[in-house]
Structure formats: structure tokens, C-alpha cells
C-alpha positions in Angstrom: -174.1 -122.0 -20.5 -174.4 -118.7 -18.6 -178.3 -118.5 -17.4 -179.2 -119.5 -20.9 -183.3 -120.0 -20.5 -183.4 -122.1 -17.4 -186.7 -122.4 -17.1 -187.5 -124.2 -20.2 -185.2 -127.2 -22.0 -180.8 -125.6 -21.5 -180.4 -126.2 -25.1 -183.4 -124.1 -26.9 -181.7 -120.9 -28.7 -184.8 -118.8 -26.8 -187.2 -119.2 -24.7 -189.7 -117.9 -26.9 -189.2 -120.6 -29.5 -191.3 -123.0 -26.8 -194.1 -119.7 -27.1 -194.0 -120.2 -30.7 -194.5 -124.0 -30.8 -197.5 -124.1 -27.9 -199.2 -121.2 -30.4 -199.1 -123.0 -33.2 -200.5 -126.1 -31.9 -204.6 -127.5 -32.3 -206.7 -126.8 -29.7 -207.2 -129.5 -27.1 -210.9 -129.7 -28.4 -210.1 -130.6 -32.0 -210.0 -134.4 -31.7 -212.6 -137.2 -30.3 -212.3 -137.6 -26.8 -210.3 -134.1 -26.4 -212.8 -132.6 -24.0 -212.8 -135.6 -21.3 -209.1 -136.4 -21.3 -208.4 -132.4 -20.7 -211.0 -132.8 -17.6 -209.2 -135.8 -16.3 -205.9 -134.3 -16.4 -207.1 -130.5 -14.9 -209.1 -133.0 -11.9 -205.6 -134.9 -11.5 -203.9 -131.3 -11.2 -206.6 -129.6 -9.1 -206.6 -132.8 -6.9 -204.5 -133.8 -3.8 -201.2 -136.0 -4.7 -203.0 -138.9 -2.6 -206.5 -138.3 -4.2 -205.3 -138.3 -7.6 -203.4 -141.3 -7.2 -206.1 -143.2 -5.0 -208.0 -141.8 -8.5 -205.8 -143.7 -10.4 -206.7 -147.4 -11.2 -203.2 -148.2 -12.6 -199.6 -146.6 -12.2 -199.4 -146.4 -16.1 -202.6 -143.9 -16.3 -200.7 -142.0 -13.2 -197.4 -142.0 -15.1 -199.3 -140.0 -18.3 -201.5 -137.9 -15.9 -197.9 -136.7 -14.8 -196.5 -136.5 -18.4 -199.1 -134.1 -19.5 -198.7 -132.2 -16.3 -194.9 -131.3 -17.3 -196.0 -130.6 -21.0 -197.8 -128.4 -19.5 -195.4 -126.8 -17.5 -196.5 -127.7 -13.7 -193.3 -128.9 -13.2 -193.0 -128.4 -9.1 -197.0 -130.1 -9.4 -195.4 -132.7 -11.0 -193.0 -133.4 -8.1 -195.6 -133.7 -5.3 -198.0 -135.9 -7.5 -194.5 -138.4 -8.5 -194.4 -139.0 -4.4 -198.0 -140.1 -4.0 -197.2 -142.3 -7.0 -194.6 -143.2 -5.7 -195.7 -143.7 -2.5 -198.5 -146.3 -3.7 -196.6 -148.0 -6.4 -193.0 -147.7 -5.7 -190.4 -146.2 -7.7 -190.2 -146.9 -11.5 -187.3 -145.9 -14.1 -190.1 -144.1 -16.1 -191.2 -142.2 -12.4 -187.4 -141.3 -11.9 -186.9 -139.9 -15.5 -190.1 -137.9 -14.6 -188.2 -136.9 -11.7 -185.2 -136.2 -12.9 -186.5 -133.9 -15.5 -188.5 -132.3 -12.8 -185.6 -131.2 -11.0 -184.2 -130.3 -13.5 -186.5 -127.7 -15.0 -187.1 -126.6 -10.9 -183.0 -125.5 -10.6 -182.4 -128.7 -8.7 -178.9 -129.5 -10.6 -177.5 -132.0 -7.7 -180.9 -133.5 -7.0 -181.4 -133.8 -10.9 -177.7 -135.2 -11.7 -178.3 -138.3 -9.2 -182.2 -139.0 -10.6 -180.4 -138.7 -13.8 -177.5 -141.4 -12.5 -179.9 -143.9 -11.6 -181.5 -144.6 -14.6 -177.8 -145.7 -16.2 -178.3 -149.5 -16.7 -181.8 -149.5 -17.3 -183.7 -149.4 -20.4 -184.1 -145.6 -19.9 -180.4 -145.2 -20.1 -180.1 -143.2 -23.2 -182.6 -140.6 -21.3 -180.2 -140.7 -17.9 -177.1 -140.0 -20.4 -179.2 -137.0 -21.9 -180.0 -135.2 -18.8 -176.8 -135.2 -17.8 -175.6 -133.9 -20.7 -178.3 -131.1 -20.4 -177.5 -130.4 -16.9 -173.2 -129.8 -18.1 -174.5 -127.9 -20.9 -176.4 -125.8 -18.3 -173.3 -125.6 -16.8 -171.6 -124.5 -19.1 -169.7 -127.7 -19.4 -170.1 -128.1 -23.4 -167.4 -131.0 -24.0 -168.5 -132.7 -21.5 -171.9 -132.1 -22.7 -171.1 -133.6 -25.9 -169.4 -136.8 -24.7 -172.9 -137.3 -22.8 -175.3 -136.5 -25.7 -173.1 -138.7 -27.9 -173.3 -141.4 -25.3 -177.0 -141.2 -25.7 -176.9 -140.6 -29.2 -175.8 -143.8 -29.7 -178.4 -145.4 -28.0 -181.2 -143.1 -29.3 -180.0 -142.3 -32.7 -183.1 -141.5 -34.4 -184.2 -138.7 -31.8 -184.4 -135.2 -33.3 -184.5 -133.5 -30.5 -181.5 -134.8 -29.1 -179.5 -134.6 -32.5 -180.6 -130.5 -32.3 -179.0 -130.5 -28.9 -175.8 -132.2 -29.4 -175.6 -130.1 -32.5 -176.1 -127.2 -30.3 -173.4 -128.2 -27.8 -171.2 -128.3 -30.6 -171.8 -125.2 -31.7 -171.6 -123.8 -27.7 -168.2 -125.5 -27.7 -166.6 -123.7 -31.1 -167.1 -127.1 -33.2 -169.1 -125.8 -35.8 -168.0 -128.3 -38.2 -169.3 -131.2 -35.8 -172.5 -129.7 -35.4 -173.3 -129.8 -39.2 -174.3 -133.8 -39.2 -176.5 -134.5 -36.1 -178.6 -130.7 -37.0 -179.4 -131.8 -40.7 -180.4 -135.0 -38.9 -182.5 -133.2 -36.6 -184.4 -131.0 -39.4 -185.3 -134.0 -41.3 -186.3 -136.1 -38.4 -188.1 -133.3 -36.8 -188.7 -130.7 -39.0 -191.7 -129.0 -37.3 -190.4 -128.5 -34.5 -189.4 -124.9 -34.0 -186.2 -125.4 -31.2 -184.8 -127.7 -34.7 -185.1 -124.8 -36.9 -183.6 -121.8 -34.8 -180.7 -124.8 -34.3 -180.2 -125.1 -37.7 -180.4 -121.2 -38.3 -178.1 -120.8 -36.0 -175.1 -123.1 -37.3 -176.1 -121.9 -40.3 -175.1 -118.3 -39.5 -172.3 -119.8 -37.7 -171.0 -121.1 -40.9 -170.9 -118.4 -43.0 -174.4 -119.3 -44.7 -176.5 -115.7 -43.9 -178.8 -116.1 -46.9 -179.7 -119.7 -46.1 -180.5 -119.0 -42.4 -182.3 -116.5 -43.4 -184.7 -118.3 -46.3 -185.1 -121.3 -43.5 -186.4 -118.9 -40.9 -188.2 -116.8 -43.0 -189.8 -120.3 -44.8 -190.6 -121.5 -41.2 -192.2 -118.4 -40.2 -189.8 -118.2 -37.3 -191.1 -114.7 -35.1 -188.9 -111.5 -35.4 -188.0 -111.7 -32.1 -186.8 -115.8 -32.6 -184.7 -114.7 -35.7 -183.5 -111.4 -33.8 -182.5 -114.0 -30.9 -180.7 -116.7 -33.5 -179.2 -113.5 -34.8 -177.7 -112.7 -30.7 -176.7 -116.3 -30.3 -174.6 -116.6 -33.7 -172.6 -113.5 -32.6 -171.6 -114.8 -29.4 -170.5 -118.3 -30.8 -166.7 -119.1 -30.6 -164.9 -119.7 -34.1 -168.2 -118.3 -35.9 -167.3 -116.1 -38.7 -168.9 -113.0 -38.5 -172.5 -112.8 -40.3 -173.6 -110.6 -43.0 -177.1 -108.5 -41.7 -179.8 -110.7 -43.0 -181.5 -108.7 -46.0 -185.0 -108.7 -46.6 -187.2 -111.8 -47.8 -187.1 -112.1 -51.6 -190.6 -111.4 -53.0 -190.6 -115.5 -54.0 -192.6 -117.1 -51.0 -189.8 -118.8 -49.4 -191.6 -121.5 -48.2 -191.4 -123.3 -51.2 -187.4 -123.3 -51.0 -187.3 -124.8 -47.5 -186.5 -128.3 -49.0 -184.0 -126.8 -51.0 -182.4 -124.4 -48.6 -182.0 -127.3 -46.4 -180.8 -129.5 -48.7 -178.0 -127.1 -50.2 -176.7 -126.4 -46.6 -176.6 -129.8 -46.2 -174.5 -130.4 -49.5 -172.2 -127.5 -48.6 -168.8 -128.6 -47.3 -168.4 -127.9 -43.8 -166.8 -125.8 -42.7 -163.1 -126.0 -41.2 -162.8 -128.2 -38.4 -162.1 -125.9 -35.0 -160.7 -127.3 -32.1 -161.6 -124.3 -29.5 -163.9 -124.6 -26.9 -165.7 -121.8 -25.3 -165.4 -120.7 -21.8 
């Protein structure tokens, strides 16, 4: 993958799909007990790596302190305040996949790949196999991406998220007809999530389906700028037929034909089987 939004997860279609999600989320305020967790987690941040984990009275409330941190974005944060942890507790396979996914997101590829390598044989394995398959993606590696998101598909096979990636690797790697299973998995495991939809736009285009890409997006109220991005991404796929400009929305509220747009693309044959990788 050439540069393809490195700062946020390899395999989202745009960066501005991550925008999208974040905006449409509740406000941290919404739900009992909002107000005092968001002030333990801004004191961990604002704190000192050794004060916050002196704060701490357990490694597990350190280990979420650090989760939210990087849901947050504070990725290099997240790095110092994983060495005081570390430093008091020892290391952990749940620290290193922190870790690994810190390095990761910070452009570390070598330090990320042997954080990643570590947690093989562990019961975080099908997370080690993942990263690793994000970081050849990245690369622009997308077979070998695939044999590593399969690998931890097989251990993880109910995760959307990763189902919308190795779909997305497939469709990197000019196997658009391989991507069409593990992307209709992903929208009906996950189908809120707005990196799932553009996925599934996008092999949509891909296989010749214009119209339904378009109802899904328009139905998920995908930004112009997401569908204008899908749109980019579809023309630049290998062995994807070329797409039809996208028409207006009908004056039917599309919304109410998600299920159904979704579940004709998903009843459509696939399409050919191509063998031809992308460089």
C-alpha cells in the first residue's frame, strides 16, 4: 500500500471515515459515571508515566487507562505510559499488543513487526497474526497480507473489523471475487461501523454493482468526501471493471433499502475469480 493513511488503521478506504465515526458517536457525558472516568483518564494522560502508574492500584486499570489513551489517538503517550507499566508490573501479552499497535500507528514497522511476533503462541495470537498482516498490507505486501489476516481469521472468525480488512486486502490484491464473503460478513457483524461500509462500497463498485454502492452509502449517510474517496479507491483497484458515475439518490429514502441492498449484493454471484495481484 503506497502511503495509504498511515496515521490511522493501513486498511480504512480514508482517513476521514475514522472523522466520520468519532462524530457520530455520544458524548462522553451521556452515561452514569461518564464525567469521573473521562477525569481519570485526562489525570492518567496529564500525569507522569511513573505517577500514573504509582496511581494505579492494579495493572488491569493501567492496561484500560492505556486502551482509552490510543482510542483516543495519543499513541506516542501511550508508549511512555506502557514503560512505567511495564516497568512496575512487567511485560504482559495484552501490554505488548498495546505496544505493538503503538508502533505501529507511530511508523515503527520493524519495532512493530517483532512486538507483533511475540505475541505468536499466546492467547493473543490471532491479534499478533493481524498486525502483521496490517503492517504487509502497509507495505504493500497484499498476499502476504492475506495469508496473515486468514491466519487470524481463523482464530478470530467472528471479528468484523478484521473480516472488512482481509476483504480489503483482497480487493488491494485484484481478488475481488475472494473479497465478497469475509465483507458481507463484516457488514452484518459490524454494520455500524463506517470503515465496514466504505469496504463494502468499495467491492461493490469493484464488482460492477454502481447502483448498490451507491444506495448503501447514500443509506449510511457516508460524507461526500468518504463516497468521493470510495469512488478514487475503486478506480485504482486491479481487475475492477470500470464503474458507472454514481447517479443521484432516488427520491425513496434509501435508508429503508439498506437491508435489502445488502442482501441482493450478497445474493449476487460473484464475480469472476481473478488471479492478478497488484504491484
Amino acid at each position: 500500500m503506497k502511503n495509504v493513511d498511515r496515521h490511522v488503521r493501513p486498511f480504512a478506504v480514508v482517513a476521514l471515515c475514522l472523522a466520520a465515526v468519532l462524530g457520530g458517536c455520544a458524548t462522553r457525558n451521556n452515561y452514569p459515571g461518564a464525567s469521573e472516568q473521562q477525569q481519570m483518564r485526562d489525570a492518567a494522560a496529564a500525569a507522569s508515566p511513573q505517577d500514573a502508574a504509582a496511581a494505579a492500584d492494579s495493572q488491569g486499570v493501567y492496561l484500560k487507562l492505556v486502551e482509552q489513551m490510543q482510542r483516543d489517538g495519543l499513541w506516542f503517550a501511550s508508549l511512555a505510559h506502557l514503560d512505567a507499566l511495564e516497568k512496575r508490573w512487567g511485560a504482559s501479552a495484552d501490554a505488548t499488543r498495546l505496544r505493538a499497535d503503538a508502533l505501529r500507528q507511530t511508523e515503527q514497522p520493524a519495532e512493530a513487526s517483532a512486538a507483533y511476533a511475540k505475541l505468536i503462541g499466546t492467547p493473543l495470537e490471532g491479534a499478533g497474526y493481524r498486525g502483521l498482516g496490517l503492517l504487509a498490507g502497509g507495505a504493500g505486501d497484499f498476499p502476504k497480507a492475506i495469508e496473515l489476516l486468514e491466519k487470524a481469521q481463523r482464530i478470530n472468525p467472528t471479528d468484523g473489523l478484521l473480516l472488512s480488512d482481509l476483504g480489503y486486502a483482497n480487493l488491494r490484491a485484484g481478488r475481488v471475487a475472494q473479497a465478497r464473503v469475509p465483507l458481507m460478513q463484516a457488514m452484518q457483524l459490524q454494520s455500524d461501523n463506517t470503515q465496514v461500509q466504505a469496504n463494502l462500497a468499495l467491492y461493490l463498485l469493484a464488482s460492477g454493482q454502481p447502483e448498490q454502492a451507491r444506495a448503501l452509502m447514500e443509506a449510511q449517510r457516508l460524507p461526500a468526501s468518504t463516497q468521493a474517496a470510495v469512488l478514487a479507491a475503486a478506480r485504482g483497484l486491479a481487475g475492477a471493471p470500470a464503474a458507472a458515475p454514481m447517479q443521484p439518490a432516488a427520491a425513496a429514502p434509501v435508508r429503508r433499502r439498506v437491508r435489502a441492498t445488502v442482501a441482493a449484493a450478497a445474493a449476487a454471484p460473484a464475480p469472476p475469480t481473478n488471479s492478478g495481484v497488484s504491484q
